[in-house]
matplotlib code that plots the C-alpha trace (Angstrom):
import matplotlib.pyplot as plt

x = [12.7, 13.8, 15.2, 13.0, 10.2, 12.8, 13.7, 9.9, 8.5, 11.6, 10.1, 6.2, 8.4, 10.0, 6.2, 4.6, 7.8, 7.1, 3.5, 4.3, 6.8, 3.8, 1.8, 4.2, 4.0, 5.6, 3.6, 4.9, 2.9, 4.8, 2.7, -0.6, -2.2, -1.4, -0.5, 2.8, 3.0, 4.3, 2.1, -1.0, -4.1, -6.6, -8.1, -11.7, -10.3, -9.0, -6.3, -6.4, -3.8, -3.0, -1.9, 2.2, 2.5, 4.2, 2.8, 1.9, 4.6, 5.5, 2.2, 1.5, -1.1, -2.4, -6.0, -7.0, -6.6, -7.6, -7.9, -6.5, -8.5, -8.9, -11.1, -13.6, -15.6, -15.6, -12.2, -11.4, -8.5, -6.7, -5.8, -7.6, -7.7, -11.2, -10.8, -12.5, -10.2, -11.8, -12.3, -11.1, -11.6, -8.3, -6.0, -3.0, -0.9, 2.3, 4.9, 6.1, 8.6, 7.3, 8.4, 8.2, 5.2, 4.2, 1.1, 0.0, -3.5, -4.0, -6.5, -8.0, -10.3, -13.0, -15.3, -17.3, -17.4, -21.5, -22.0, -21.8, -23.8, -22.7, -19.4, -16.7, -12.8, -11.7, -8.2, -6.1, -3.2, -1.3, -4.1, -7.1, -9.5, -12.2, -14.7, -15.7, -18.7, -17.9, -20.7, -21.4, -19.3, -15.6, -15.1, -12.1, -12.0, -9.1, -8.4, -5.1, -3.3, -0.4, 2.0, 3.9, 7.2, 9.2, 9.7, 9.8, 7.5, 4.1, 1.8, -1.1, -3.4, -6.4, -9.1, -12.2, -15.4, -18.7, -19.4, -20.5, -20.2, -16.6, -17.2, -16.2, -15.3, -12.8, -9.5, -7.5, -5.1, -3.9, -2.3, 0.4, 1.8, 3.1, 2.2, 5.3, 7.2, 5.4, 9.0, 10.4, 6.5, 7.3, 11.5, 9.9, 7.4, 10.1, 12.5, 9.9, 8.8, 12.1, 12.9, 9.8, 10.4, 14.2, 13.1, 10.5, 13.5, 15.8, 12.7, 12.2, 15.5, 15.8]
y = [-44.6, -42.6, -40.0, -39.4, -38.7, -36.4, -34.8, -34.6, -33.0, -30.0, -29.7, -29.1, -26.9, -25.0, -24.4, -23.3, -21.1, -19.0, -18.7, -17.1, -14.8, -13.9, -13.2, -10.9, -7.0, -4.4, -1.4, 2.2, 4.0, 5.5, 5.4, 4.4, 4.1, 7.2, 6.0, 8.1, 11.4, 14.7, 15.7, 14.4, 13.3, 12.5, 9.2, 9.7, 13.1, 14.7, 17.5, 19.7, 19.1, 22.8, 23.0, 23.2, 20.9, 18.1, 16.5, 13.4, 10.8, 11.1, 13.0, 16.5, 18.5, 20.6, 22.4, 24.3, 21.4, 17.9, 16.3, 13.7, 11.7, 8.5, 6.1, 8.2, 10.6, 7.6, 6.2, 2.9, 1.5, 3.3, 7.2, 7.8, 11.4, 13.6, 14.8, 17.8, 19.2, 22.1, 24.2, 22.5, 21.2, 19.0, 17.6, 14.7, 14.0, 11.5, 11.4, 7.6, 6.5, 4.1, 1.4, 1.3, -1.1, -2.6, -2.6, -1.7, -1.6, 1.4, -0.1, 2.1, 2.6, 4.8, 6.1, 9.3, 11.4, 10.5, 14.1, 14.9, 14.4, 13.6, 13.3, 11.6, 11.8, 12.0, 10.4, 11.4, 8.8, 8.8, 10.3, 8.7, 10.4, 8.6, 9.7, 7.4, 8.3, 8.0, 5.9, 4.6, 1.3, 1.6, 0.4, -1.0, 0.3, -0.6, -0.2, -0.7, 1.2, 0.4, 2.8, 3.8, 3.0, 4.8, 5.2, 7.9, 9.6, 11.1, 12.2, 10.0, 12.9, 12.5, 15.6, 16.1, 16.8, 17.9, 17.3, 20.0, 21.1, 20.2, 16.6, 14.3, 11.6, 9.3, 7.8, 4.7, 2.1, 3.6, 0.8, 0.8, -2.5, -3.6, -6.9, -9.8, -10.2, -13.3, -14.8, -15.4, -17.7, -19.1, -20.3, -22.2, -24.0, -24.6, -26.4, -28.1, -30.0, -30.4, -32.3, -34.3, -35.2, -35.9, -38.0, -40.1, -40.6, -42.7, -44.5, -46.0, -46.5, -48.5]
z = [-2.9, 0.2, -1.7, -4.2, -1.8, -0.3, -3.6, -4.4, -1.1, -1.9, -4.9, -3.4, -0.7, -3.4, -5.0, -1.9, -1.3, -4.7, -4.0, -0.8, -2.0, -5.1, -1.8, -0.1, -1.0, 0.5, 1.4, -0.5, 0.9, 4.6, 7.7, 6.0, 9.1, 10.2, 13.6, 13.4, 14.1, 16.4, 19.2, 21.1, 20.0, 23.1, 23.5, 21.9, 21.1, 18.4, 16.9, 14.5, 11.8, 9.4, 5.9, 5.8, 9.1, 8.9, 12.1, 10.4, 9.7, 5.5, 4.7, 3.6, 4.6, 1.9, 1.7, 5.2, 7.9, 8.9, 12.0, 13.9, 15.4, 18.1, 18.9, 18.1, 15.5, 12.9, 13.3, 11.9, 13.9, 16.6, 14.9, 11.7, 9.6, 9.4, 6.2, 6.7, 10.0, 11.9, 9.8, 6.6, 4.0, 3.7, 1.3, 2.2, -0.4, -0.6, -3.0, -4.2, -6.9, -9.5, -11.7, -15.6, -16.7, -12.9, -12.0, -8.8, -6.1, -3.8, -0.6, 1.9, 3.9, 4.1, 6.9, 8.4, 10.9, 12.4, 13.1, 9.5, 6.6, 3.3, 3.6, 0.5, -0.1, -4.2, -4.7, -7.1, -8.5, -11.8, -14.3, -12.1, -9.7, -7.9, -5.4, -2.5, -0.5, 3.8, 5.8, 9.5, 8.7, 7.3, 4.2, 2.0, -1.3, -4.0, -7.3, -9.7, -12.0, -14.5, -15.3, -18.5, -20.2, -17.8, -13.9, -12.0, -9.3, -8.7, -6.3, -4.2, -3.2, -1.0, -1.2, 1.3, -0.3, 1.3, 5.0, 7.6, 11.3, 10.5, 10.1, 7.4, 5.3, 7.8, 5.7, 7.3, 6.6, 2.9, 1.1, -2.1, -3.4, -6.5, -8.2, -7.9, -11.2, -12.4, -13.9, -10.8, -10.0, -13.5, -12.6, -9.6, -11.1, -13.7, -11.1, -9.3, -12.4, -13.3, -10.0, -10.4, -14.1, -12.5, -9.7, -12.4, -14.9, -12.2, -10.8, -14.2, -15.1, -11.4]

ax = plt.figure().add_subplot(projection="3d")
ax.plot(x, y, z, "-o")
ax.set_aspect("equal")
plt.show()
């Protein structure tokens, strides 16, 4: 009796075990939170970022400029990006290499510089372009996408649009993840029962 209870709570183990691997995803996206990077940003300050630097960690700066900024002008946690840079507008784009048929989720977070006005960011990922309006409170926005039969690698691009007095829409915590291979969920589950089944067979036969 011992050892089936043994045998059955490995099997439980074994099920929470998958669903926290199915939980686990690995970010693609390289210093999504932007809090890498050469030079100096000032606390509550900010620094202007040009197109062609690559100042921040994995990310390229395309359009005119965006800033860097810190606990302040809209930030959402720690050092976020005005999209807009002084004078901008800006563009940050990432390269990432994708699997055949795998879906995946972008998350991020979008905010606004208070002394602008109407201020958004459009993103740009395999064939899909969204605009997300920038507001007082940070907000997470996500979406998914499935790719085609083959792999390969693309572009994540995010674009400023609108905003004045060089203040704009505020980008944070930039997110990639694919989804777990549901067979490997499946073989747990599998084993698990199968253990059960096991341990119910040589009860009966006791």
């Amino acid at each position: 009796m011992k050892t089936a209870r043994l045998i059955q709570a490995a099997a439980i183990a074994a099920l929470f075990a998958s669903g926290a691997a199915s939980a686990a995803a690995t970010n693609i996206i390289v210093n999504g939170d932007f809090e890498s990077y050469t030079g100096y940003v000032p606390n509550g300050g900010y620094t202007l970022i040009a197109a062609g630097s690559n100042a921040i960690s994995g990310w390229t700066v395309g359009g005119v400029s965006v800033d860097l900024i810190k606990n302040s002008y809209g930030s959402v946690s720690g050092t976020s990006v005005d999209m807009l840079g002084t004078p901008g507008p800006g563009v940050l784009s990432q390269a990432f290499n994708y699997a055949a048929n795998t879906t995946y989720t972008l998350s991020f977070d979008v905010s606004r510089n208070p002394n602008g006005s109407y201020t958004a960011v459009q993103v740009d990922v395999n064939g899909i372009q969204n605009l997300y309006v920038g507001t007082g409170t940070p907000t997470n926005h996500s979406f998914t996408f499935t790719t085609g039969n083959s792999a390969g690698s693309q572009l994540l691009t995010f674009s400023s649009v609108g905003g004045d007095g060089y203040s704009g829409a505020v980008l944070d915590n930039v997110s990639l993840t694919a989804a777990v291979p549901e067979p490997e969920t499946y073989a747990m589950l599998v084993a698990g029962l199968g253990l059960l089944g096991f341990v119910a067979r040589r009860r009966k036969q006791a």
